[in-house]
Backbone as numpy.savetxt, mean C-alpha at the origin, in Angstrom:
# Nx Ny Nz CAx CAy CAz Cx Cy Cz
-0.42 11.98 -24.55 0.94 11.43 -24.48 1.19 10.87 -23.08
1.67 9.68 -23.05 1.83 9.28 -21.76 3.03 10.13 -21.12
2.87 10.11 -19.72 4.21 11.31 -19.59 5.42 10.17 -19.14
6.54 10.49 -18.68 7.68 9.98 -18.38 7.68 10.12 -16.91
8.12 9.01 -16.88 7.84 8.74 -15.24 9.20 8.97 -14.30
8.64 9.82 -13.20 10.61 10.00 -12.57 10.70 9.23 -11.34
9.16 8.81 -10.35 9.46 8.06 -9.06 8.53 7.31 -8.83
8.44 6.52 -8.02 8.06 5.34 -7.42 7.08 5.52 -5.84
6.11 5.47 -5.86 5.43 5.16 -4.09 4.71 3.95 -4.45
4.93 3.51 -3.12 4.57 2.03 -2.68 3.71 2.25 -1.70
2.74 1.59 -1.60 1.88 0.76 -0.83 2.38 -0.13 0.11
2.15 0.00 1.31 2.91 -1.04 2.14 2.23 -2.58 2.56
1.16 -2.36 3.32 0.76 -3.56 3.40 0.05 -4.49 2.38
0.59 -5.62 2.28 -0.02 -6.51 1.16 0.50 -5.91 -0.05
1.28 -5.25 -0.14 1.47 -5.18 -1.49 3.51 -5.03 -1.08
4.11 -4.58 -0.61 5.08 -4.98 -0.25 5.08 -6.40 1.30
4.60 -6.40 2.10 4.83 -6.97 3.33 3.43 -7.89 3.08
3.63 -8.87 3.99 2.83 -9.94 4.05 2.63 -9.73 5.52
1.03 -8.58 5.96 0.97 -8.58 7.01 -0.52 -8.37 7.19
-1.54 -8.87 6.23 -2.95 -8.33 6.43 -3.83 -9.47 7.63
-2.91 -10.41 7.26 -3.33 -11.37 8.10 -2.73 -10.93 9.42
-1.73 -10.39 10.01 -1.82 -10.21 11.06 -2.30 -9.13 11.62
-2.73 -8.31 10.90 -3.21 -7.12 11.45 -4.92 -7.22 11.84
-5.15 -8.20 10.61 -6.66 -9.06 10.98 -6.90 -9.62 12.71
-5.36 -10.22 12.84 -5.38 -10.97 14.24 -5.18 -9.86 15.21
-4.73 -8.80 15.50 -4.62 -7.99 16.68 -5.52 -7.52 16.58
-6.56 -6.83 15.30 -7.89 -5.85 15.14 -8.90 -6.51 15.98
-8.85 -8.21 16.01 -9.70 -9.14 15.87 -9.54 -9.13 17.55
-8.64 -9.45 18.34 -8.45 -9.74 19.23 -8.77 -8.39 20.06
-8.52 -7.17 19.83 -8.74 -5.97 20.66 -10.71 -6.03 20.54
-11.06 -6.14 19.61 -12.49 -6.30 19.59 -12.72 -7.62 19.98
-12.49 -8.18 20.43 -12.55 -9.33 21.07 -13.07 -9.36 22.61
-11.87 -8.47 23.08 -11.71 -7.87 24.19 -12.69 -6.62 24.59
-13.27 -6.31 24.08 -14.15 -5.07 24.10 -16.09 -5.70 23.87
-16.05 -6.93 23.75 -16.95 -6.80 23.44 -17.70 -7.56 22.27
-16.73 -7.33 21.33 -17.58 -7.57 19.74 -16.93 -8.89 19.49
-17.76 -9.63 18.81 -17.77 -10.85 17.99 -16.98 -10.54 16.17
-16.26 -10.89 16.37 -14.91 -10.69 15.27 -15.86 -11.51 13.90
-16.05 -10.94 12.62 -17.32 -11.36 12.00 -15.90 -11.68 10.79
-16.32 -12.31 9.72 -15.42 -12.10 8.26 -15.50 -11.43 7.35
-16.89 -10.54 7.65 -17.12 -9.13 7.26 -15.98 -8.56 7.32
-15.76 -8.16 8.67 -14.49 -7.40 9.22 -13.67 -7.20 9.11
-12.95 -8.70 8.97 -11.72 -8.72 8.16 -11.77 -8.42 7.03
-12.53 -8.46 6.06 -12.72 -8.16 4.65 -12.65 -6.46 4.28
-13.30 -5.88 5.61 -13.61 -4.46 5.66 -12.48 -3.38 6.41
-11.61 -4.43 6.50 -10.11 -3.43 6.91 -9.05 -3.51 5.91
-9.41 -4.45 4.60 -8.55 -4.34 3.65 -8.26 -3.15 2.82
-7.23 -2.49 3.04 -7.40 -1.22 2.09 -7.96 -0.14 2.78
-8.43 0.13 3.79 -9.41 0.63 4.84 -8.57 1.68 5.82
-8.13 2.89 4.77 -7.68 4.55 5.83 -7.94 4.80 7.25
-9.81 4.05 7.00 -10.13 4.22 8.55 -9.87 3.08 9.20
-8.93 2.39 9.03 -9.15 1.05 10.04 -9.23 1.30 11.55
-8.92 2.27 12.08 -8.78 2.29 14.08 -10.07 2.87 14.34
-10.46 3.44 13.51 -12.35 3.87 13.59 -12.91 2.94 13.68
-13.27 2.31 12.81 -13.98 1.31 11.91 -14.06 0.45 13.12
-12.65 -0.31 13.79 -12.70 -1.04 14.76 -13.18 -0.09 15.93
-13.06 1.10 16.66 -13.25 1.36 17.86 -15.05 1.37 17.50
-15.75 1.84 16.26 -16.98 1.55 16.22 -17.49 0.25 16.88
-16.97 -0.79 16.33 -17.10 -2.04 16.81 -17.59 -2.34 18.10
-16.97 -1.61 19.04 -16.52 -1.73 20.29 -17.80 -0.78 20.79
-18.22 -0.49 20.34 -19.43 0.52 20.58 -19.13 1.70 21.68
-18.76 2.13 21.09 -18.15 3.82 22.09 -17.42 3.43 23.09
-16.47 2.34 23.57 -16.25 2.31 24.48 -14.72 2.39 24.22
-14.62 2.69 23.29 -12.66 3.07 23.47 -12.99 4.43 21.97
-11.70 5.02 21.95 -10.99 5.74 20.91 -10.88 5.17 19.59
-10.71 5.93 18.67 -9.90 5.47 17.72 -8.18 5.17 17.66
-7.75 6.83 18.77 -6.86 6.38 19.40 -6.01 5.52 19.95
-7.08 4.67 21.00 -6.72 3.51 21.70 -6.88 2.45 20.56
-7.35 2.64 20.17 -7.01 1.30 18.71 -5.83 1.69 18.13
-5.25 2.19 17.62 -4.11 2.93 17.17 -2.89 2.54 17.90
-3.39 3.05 19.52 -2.13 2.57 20.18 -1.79 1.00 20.40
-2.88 0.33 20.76 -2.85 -0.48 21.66 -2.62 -1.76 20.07
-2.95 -1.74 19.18 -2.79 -2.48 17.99 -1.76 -2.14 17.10
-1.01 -0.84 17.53 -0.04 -0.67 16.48 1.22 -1.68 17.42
0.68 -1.64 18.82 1.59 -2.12 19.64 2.37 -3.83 19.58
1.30 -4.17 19.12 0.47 -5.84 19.20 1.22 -5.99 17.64
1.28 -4.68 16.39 2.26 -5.41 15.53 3.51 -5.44 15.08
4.04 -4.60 16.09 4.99 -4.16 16.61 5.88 -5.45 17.25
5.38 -5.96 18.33 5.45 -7.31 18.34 5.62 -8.35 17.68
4.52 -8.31 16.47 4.10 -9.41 15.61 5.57 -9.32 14.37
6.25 -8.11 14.44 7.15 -8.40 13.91 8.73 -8.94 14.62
8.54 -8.52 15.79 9.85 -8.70 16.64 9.70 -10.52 16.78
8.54 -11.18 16.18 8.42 -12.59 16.09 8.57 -12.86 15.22
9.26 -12.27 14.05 9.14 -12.51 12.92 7.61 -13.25 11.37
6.63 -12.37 12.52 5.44 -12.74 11.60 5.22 -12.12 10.68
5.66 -11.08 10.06 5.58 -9.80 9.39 6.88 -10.00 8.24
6.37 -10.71 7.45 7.85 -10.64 6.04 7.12 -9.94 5.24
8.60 -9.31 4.52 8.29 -9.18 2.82 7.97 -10.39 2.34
6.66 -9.80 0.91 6.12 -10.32 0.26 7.51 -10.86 -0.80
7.43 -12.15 -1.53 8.08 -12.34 -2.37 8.55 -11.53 -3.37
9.98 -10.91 -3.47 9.97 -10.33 -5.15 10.11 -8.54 -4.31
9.26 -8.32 -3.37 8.95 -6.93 -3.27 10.17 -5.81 -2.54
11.08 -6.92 -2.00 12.28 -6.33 -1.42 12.73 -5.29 -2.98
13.54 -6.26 -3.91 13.94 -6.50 -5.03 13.40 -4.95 -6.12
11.82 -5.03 -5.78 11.07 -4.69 -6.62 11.34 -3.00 -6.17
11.49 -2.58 -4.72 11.78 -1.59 -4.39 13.33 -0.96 -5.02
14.06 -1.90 -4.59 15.49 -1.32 -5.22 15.58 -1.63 -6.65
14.75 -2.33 -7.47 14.80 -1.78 -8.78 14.24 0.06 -9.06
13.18 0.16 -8.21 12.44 1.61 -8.66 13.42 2.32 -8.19
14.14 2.17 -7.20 15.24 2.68 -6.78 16.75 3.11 -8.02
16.47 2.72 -8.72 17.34 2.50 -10.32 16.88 3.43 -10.87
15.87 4.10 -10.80 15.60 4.81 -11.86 14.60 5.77 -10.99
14.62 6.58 -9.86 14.29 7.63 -8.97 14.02 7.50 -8.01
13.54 8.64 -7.30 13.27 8.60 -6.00 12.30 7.90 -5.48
12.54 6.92 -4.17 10.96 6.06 -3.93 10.12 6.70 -2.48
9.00 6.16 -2.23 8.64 6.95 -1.14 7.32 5.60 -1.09
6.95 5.60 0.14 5.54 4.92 0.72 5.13 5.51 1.58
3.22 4.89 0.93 2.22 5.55 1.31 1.32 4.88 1.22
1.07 4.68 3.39 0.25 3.54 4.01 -0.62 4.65 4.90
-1.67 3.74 5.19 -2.17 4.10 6.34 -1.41 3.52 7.85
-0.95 2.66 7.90 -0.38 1.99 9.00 0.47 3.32 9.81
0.58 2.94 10.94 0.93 3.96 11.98 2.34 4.11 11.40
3.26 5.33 12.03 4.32 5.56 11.54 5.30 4.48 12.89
5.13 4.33 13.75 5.66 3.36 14.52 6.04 1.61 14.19
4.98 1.42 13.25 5.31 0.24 13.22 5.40 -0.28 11.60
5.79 1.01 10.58 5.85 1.59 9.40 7.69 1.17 9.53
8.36 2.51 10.22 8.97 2.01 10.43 9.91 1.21 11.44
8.89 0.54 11.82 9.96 -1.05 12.37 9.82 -1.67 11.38
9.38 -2.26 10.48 9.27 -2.91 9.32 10.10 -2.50 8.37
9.85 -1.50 7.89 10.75 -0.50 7.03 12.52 -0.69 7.51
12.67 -0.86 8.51 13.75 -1.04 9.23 15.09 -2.51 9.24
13.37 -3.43 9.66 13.83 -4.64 9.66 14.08 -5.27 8.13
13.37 -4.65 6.88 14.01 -5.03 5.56 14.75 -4.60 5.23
15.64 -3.80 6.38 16.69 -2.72 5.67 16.16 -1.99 4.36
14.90 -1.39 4.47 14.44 -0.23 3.14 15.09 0.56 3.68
14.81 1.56 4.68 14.90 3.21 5.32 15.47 3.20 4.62
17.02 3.18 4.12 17.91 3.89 3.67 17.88 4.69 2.48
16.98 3.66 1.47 16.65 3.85 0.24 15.16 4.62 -0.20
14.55 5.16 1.05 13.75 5.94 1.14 13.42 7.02 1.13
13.02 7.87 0.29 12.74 9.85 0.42 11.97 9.96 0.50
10.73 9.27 0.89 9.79 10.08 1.91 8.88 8.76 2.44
8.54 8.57 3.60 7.18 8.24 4.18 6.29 8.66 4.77
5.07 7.98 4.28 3.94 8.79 4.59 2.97 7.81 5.35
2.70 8.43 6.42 1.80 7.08 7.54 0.60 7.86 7.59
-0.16 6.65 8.40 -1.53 7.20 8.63 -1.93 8.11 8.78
-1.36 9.06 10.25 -1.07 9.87 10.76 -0.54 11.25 10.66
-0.10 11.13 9.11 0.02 12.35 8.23 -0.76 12.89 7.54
-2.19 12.63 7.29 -2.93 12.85 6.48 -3.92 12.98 7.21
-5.25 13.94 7.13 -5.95 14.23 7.63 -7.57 12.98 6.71
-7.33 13.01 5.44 -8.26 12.64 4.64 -7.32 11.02 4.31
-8.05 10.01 3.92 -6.94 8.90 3.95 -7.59 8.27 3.10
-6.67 7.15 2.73 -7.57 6.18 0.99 -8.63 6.08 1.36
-9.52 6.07 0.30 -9.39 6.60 -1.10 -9.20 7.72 -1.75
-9.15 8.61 -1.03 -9.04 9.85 -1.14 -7.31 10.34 -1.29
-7.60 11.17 -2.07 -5.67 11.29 -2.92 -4.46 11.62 -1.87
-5.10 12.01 -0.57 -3.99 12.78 0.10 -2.90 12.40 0.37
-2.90 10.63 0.55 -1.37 10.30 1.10 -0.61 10.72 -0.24
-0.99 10.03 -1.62 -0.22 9.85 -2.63 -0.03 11.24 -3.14
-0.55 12.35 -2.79 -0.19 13.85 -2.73 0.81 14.00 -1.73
0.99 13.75 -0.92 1.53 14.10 0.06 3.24 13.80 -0.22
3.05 12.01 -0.40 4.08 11.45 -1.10 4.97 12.06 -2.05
4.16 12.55 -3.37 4.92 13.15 -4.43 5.31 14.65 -4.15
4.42 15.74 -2.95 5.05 16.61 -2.36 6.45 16.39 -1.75
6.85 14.73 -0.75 7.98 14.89 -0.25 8.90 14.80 -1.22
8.97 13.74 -2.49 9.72 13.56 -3.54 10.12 14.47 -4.19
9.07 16.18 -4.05 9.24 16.53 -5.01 9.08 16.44 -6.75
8.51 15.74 -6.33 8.20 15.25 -8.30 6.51 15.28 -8.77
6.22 15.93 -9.66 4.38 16.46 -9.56 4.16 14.76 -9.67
2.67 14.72 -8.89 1.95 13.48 -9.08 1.95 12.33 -10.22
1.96 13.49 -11.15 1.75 12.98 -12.52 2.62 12.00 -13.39
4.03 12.26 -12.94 5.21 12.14 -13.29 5.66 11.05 -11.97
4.48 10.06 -11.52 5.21 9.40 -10.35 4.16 7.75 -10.40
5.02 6.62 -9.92 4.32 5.39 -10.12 3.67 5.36 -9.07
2.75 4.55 -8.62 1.91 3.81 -7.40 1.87 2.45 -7.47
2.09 1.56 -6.91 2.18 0.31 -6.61 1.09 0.22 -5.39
0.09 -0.65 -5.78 -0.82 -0.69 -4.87 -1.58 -2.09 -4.89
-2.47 -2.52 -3.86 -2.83 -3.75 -4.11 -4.03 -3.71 -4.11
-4.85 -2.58 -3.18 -6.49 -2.56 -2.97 -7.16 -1.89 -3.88
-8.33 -1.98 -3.96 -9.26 -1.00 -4.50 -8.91 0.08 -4.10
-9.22 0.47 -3.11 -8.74 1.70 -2.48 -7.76 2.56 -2.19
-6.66 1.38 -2.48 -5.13 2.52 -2.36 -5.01 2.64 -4.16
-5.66 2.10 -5.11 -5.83 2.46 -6.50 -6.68 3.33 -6.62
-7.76 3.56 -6.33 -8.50 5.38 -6.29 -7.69 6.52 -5.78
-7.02 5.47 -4.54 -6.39 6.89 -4.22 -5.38 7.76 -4.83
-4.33 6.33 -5.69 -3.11 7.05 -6.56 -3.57 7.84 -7.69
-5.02 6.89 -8.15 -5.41 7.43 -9.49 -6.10 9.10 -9.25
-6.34 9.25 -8.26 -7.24 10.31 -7.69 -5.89 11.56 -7.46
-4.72 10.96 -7.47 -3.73 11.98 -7.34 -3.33 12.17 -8.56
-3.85 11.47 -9.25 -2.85 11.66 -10.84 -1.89 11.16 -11.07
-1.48 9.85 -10.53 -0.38 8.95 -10.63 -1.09 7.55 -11.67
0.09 7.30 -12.21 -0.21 6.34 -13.25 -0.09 5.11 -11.96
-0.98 4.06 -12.25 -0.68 2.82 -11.13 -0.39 1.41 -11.72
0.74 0.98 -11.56 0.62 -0.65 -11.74 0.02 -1.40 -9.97
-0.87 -1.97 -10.02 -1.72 -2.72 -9.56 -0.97 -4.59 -9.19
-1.13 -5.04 -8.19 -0.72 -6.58 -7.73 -1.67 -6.40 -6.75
-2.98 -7.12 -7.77 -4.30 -7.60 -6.11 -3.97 -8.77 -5.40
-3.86 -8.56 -4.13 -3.24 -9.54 -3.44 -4.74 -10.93 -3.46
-3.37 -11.97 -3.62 -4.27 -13.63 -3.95 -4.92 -13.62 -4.73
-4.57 -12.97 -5.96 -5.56 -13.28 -6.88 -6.96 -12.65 -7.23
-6.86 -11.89 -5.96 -8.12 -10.89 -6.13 -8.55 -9.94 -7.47
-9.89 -10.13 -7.91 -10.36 -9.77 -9.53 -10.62 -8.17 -8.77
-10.10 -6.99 -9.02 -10.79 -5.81 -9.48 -11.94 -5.34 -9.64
-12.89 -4.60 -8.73 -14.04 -4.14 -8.90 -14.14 -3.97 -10.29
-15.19 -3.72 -10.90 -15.48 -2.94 -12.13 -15.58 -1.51 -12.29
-15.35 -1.39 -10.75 -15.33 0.61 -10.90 -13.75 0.81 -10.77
-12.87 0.12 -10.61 -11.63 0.30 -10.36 -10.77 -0.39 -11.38
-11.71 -1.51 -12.51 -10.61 -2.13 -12.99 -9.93 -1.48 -14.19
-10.39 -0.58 -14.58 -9.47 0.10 -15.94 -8.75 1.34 -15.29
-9.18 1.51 -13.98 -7.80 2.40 -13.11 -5.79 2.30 -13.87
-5.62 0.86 -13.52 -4.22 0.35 -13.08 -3.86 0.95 -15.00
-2.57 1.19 -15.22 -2.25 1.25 -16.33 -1.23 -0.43 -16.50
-1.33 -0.57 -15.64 -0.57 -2.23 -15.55 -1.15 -3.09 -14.54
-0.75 -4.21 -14.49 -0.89 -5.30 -13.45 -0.75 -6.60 -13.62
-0.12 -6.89 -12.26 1.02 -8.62 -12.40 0.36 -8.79 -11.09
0.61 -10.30 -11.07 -0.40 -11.12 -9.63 0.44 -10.68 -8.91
1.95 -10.56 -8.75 2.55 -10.00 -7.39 4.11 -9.78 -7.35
4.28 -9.21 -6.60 5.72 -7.98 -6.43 6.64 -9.06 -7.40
6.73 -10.39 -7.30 7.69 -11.19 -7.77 7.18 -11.21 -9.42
6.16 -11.23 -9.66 6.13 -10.97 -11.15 6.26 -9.34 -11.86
5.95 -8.21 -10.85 6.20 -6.77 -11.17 7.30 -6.23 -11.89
8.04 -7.05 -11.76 10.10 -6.22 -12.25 9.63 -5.79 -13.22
9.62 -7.11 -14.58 9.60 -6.16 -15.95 8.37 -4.91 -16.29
6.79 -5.28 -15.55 6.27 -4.05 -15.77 6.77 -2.90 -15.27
7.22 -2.51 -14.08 8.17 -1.34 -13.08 8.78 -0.78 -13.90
9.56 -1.82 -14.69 11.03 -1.36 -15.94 10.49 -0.53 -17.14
9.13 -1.33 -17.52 8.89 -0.39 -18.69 8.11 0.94 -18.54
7.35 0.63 -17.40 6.71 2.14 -16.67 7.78 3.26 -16.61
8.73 2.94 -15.94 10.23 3.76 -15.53 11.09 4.14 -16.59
11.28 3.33 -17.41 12.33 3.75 -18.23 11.60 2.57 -19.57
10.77 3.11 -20.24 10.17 2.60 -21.51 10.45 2.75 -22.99
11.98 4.00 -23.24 12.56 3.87 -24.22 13.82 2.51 -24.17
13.80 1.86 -22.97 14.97 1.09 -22.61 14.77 -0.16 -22.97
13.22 -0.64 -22.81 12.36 -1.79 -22.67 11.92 -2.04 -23.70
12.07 -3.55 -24.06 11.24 -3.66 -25.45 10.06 -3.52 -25.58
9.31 -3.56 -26.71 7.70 -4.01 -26.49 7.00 -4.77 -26.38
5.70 -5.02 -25.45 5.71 -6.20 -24.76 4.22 -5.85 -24.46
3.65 -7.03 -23.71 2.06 -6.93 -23.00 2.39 -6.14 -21.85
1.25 -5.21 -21.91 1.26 -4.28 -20.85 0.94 -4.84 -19.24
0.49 -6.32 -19.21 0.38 -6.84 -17.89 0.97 -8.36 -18.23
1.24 -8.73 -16.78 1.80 -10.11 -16.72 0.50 -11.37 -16.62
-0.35 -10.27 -16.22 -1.96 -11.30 -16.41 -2.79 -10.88 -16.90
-3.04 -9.30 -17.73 -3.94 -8.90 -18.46 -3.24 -7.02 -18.90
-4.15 -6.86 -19.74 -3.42 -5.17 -20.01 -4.50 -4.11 -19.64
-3.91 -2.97 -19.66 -4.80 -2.14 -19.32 -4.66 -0.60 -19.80
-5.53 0.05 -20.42 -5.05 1.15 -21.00 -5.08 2.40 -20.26
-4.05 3.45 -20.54 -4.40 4.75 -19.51 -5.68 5.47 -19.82
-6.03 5.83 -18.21 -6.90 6.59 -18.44 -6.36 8.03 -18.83
């Protein structure tokens, strides 16, 4: 029996905010500065990526922290938003205060809690928020279940009984790995591994097409019946 769903966690980057590209540009530029030749590997390999301040201080070949990546790049997007480079994704403002209609919401990023919420801030979310969960809270990080545990610990509401909105491979193992049902928006069009693609119990190309799946996930005696995705369906696991 599918269960009834009471809340909502979100995924922050790329799947609410339009910021992978800039986070590409400060990662890119601190390894820049250190040393390393910025590859398109790289960028490809911080998508979705728990360890991203590792991953880069590797780069750099022992010569900084993970730390100092942390600081010195959470700093740089911190910035990148006080320039207004950092918007919500189309639809995803919207898409929050719909889940907001029908329970408690909460997000769960790896991104530092500093620049989590300045963002969080500048869309005017906070308010409508019961719990966030940053990098920095979690010892184990996507793919691995802990943020989206962590999440449905602050909500209060068991895993099971809670949505995930996610865009990567990896933040989809991780919800599914908590026991959260997931509707899925791969950012640009991106096709789904084959080890991940019968994960999502839904999925729409992006936050602006999500409403009506959200609606019937949330409240599905309310909703008519309909295709389970806005670009393909998908059955629970």
């Amino acid at each position: 029996m599918t269960p009834v769903l009471r809340a909502t966690v979100f995924d922050l980057d790329d799947t609410l905010i339009d910021s992978g590209g800039a986070w590409s540009r400060v990662c890119a530029a601190f390894a820049i500065r250190h040393g390393h030749r910025w590859r398109a590997q790289d960028e490809a390999a911080l998508h979705g990526n728990g360890g991203w301040a590792q991953y880069v201080a590797d780069l750099c070949g022992g010569a900084v922290s993970g730390a100092q990546v942390v600081e010195s790049c959470t700093a740089a997007m911190v910035a990148e938003c006080a320039a207004g480079r950092v918007r919500a994704l189309p639809g995803a403002v919207k898409l929050v205060l719909e889940a907001g209609r029908h329970g408690p919401v909460g997000v769960a990023t790896a991104s530092p809690r500093r620049f989590v919420l300045t963002v969080l801030d500048a869309l005017s979310l906070t308010p409508g928020l019961d719990a966030v969960v940053c990098g920095e809270d979690v010892v184990r990080v996507k793919p691995a279940p802990d943020p989206y545990l962590r999440a449905a610990a602050e909500l209060g509401v068991p895993p099971f009984r809670c949505l995930a909105v996610e865009d990567s491979p990896n933040g989809i193992r991780s919800a599914a790995a908590a026991g959260m049902t997931v509707l899925a928006l791969p950012r640009g069009g991106m096709r789904l591994p084959d080890g991940v693609l019968h994960l999502p119990a839904a999925q729409a190309g992006s936050a602006a097409e999500a409403a009506p799946l959200l609606r019937r996930l949330l409240a599905p005696a309310r909703e008519k019946a309909g295709p389970a995705s806005a670009t393909s369906g998908y059955g629970h696991t």
